[in-house]
N, C-alpha and C positions, 0 to 999 in steps of 0.2 A: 789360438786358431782352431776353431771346428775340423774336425774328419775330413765332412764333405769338402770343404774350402781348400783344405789342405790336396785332395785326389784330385778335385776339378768339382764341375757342377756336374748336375743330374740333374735330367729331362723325360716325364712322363708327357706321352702322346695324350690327348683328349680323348681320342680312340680306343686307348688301352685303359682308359679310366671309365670309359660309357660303357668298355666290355664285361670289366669288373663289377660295373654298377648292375646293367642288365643282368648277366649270371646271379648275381645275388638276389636281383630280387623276383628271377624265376624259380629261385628255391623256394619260398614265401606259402607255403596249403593256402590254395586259393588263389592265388594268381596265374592267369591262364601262361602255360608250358612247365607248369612244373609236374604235371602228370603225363606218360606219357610220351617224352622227348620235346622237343622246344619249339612252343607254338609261336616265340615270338620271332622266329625266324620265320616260321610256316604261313604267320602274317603278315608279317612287316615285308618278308623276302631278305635272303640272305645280305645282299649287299646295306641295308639300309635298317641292319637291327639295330645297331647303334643310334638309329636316328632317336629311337624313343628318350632317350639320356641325353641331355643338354648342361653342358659345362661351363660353369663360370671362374675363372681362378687367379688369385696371383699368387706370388711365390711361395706360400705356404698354406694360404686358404682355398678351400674347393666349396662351392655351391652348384648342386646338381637338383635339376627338372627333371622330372621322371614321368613318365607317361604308361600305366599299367591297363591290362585288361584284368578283370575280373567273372570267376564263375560264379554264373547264378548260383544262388544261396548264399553265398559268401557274406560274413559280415564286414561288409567294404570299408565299413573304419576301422577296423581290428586288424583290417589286411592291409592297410595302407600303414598304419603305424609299425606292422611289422616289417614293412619294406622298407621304412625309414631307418627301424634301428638295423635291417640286416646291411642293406647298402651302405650304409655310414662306417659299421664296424666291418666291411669289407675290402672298401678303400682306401680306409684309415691302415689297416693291417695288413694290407700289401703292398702301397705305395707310400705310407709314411708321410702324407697331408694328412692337414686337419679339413676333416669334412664341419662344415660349421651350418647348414643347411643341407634338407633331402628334400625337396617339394614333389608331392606325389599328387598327381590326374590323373582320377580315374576315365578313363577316353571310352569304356566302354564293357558290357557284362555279357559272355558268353553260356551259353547252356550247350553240355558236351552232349556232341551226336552218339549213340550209342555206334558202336564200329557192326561195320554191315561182315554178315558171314560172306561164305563165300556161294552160297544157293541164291543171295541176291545177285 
């Protein structure tokens, strides 16, 4: 008899796996909110960052939808690849599923405002 089987089961929220996923792949250079503090709250709006991360799962596999912004210049497939291996080996390493798909859209490509002084 397994561990788990033996203490009870264990339940990760979808929530706290779209958290894990989003964090991870605003750590990603070039992904908008990894400079700067976290733009994908500043965009999406706090309550509905999670929305960007879509869950598929059963008992032991995970496939997640990802929805990223990207900064201009960026090269959007180098950065979308990185967001797959970051978020995969994020999920995998804190909640103990196999991520067996990362599906990364890019939704859209920002160019950062320079921050106004304060004479503006």
């Amino acid at each position: 008899m397994s561990e788990s089987k033996m203490n009870g089961q264990i339940q990760i929220a979808d929530e706290v796996i779209a958290v894990i996923a989003v964090t991870a792949a605003t750590e990603v250079d070039g992904v908008v909110g990894n400079a700067g503090g976290n733009k994908f709250v500043e965009f999406f709006g706090k309550k509905i960052q999670t929305k960007c991360a879509k869950i598929a799962k059963d008992e032991e596999q995970v496939v997640l939808d990802m929805e990223i912004i990207v900064h201009f210049g960026a090269k959007v497939h180098t950065v979308a690849q990185k967001v797959q291996q970051n978020v995969k080996t994020a999920v995998e390493t804190m909640t103990g599923l196999s991520v067996s798909e990362v599906n990364v859209a890019v939704s859209g490509i920002v160019k950062e405002k320079m921050p106004k002084t304060e004479e503006e």
